[in-house]
N, C-alpha and C positions, 0 to 999 in steps of 0.2 A: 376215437376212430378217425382213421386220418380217409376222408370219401370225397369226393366229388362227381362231375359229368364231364360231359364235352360238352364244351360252350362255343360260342363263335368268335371268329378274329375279324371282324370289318368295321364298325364303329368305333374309333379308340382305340383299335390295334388289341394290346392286349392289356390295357386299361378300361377297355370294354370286356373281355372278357372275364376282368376279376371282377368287373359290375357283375357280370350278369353270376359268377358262381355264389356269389357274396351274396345274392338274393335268393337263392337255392339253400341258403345256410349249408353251404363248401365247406371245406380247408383247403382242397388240394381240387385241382380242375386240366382237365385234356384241351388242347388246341392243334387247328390244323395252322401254317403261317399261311395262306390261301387256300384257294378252291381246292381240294382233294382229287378233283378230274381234269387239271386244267396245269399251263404252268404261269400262270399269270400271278403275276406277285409286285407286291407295291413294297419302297422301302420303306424298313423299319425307324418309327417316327418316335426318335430317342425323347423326346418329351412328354408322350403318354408313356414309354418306359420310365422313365422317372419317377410319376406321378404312381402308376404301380405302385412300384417299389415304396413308393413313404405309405401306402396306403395294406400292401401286405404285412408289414413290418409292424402298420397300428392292431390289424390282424391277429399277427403271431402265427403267419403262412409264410411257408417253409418255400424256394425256390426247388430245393428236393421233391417237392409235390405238385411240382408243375410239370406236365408230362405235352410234349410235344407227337402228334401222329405224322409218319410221311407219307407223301399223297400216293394213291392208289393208283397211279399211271407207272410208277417205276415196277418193272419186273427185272430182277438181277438174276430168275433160273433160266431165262429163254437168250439161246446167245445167236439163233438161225439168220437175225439178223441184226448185224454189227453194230450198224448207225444207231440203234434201236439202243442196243446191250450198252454199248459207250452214253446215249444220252443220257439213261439211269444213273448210270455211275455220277454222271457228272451234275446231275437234278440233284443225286443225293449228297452231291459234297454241298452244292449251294444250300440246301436244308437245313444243314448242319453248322454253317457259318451262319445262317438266319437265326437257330438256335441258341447258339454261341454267344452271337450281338445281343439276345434277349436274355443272355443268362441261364439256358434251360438245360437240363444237364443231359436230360433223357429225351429220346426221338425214338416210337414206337414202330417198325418197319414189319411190313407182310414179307415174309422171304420170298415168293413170287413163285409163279405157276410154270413149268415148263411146256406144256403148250405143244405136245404130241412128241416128245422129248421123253423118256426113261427117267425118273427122278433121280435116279444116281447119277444122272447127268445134270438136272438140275442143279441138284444139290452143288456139284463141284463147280457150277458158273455162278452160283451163290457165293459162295468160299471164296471163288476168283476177284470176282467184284469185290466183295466188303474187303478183302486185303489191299487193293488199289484203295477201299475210300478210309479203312481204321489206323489209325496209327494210336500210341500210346498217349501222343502228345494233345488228342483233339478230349475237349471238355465235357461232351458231346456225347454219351457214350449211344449207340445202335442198341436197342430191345427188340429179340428177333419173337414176334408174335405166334401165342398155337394157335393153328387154324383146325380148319374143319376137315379138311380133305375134302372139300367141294373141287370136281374135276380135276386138272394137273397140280393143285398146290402142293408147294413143298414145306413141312413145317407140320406136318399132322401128327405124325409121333413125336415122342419125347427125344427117340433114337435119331428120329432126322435133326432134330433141333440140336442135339451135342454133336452130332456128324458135323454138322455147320461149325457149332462152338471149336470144338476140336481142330477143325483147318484152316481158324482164322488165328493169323499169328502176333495179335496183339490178345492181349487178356482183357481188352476195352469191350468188352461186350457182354449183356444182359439176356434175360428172359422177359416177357410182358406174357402174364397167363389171361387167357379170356374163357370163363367160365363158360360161355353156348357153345365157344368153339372146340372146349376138352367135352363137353358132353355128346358134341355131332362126333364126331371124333371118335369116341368110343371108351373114351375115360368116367366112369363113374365117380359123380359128386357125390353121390353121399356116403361115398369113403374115402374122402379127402384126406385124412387123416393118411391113410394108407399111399394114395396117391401122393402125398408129399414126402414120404419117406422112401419110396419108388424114384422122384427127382432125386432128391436129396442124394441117392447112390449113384444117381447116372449120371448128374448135371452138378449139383449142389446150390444147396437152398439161397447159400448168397447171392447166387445170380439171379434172381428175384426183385424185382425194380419195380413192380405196375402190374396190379393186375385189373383186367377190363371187367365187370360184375357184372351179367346178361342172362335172366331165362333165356330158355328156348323156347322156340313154336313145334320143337322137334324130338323123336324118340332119341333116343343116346344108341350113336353109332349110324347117326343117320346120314352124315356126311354134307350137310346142305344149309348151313350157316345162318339159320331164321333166326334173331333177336327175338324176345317179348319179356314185357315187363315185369317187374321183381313181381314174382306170386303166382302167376299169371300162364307161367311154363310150366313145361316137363318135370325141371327143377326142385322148384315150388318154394317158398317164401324160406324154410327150417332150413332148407340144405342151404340156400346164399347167405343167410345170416352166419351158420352155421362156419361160411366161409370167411365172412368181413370178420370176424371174431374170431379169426385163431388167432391164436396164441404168437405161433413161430412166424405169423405174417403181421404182425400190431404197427409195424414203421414202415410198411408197405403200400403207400397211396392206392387207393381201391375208387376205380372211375365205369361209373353209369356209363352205358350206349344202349338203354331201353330206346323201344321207338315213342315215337311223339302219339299221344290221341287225340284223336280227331273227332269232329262233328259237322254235322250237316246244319248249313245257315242259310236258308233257302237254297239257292240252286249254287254254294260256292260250299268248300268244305274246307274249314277251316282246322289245322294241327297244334298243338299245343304240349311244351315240352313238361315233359312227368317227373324230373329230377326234385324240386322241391318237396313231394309227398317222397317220392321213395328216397331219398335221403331220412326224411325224419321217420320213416316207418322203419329204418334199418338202423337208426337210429335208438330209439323205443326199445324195438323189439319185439314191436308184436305186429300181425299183420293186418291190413285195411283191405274188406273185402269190397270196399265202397271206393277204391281207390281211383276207377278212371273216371266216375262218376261226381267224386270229389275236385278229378282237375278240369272237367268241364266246368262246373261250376264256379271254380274259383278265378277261368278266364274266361266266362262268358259277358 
């Protein structure tokens, strides 16, 4: 099972972040290159890449399994204003050359919200933009995310995701499925089976790159994008197993974004990341009812 989380980029760059998946017992692990709300960004410090590198390689972690996110300030479907619409474009090429210098192949992008905008309007400043930033030649390739259809997002059908696909005129582009956000959505997991053979006629299963592994806190078709931890959702432990185990997905890095649990330590409330247990519970295969109770304990 090739599984990981999101980990963090600021200690060691991204020699920290194979620490920290390597202690989650990882293969494959999500990074942002900074803040996800900000555009503050340090250069990339080619000697904890290196060190990576001879340390993935003792591993037998694949750079294929290294999945890059872009930060959540770019929106490419709202173009009402310019200075706005152009900085994205151009946030997203410097990403992409961040990713590039670090070797990543994959950068996971929310197609973005239109924002009182008609999504077929959207959609086509979607299209506009990624044709200004894909070419064939970048390493790089954009994985356009399913979302939830929380407010204007664009990206909530399968149909708006190939609408994209289709009017971007490089072939450089992917899918990244997030399991909360096809169940807010309106896509039934526990006939995945069926739901992939649905893609597979619309889109094709090749473009399949990442997919994000996430209960919900929510009914299916609920449109409002609540994360919660493997077992713990809507979901529930048999359907996401059910999902890290297919078959036709087995060379498809499968990356945790559970939330963190937390506990009260006198008047301070301290969070603690859950990836460790639910990697080896998905792992197994069987599920831990003692689970957040388990990671309290194991970082108290």
């Amino acid at each position: 099972m090739i599984i990981g989380s999101h980990v963090r980029f600021k200690e060691e760059q991204i020699l920290g972040s194979l620490k920290e998946a390597l202690s989650y017992g990882a293969n494959a692990f999500m990074l942002y290159t900074g803040a996800p709300q900000n555009t503050l960004r340090t250069d990339i410090n080619l000697n904890y890449l290196n060190d990576a590198k001879k340390i993935m390689a003792e591993h037998n972690i694949s750079m294929d399994n290294v999945i890059c996110h872009a930060p959540y300030i770019i929106n490419l479907a709202n173009k009402s204003k310019l200075d706005a619409w152009n900085f994205s474009i151009s946030f997203l090429k410097k990403e992409i050359q961040r990713c590039e210098t670090l070797g990543i192949k994959y950068i996971v992008l929310h197609p973005g919200s239109s924002v009182g905008m008609p999504s077929e309007v959207g959609i086509k400043n979607i299209i506009e933009a990624l044709n200004f930033v894909i070419t064939d030649d970048n390493k790089c390739m954009i994985l356009l995310e399913t979302m939830a259809g929380k407010g204007s997002e664009c990206g909530r059908t399968l149909e708006e995701i190939k609408a994209i696909i289709n009017g971007v005129e490089s072939s450089n582009i992917g899918v990244c499925l997030d399991t909360c956000h096809l169940n807010d959505a309106g896509y039934d997991m526990t006939k995945f089976d069926e739901f992939l053979d649905n893609f597979d006629s619309l889109i094709g299963l090749e473009k399949i790159k990442c997919i994000h592994v996430n209960d919900s806190k929510n009914p299916i078709n609920s449109h409002k994008d609540r994360h919660e931890n493997i077992g713990f959702g809507t979901l529930g432990f048999l359907t996401i197993l059910n999902i890290v185990n297919n078959e036709k997905l087995k060379n498809v890095p499968k990356i945790l974004e559970t939330p963190y649990v937390s506990r009260e330590d006198g008047e301070k409330e301290l969070v603690y990341p859950p990836y460790k247990f639910e990697i080896e519970m998905l792992k197994k295969g069987i599920f831990n009812e003692n689970l957040i109770k388990d990671i309290r304990d194991f970082y108290r």
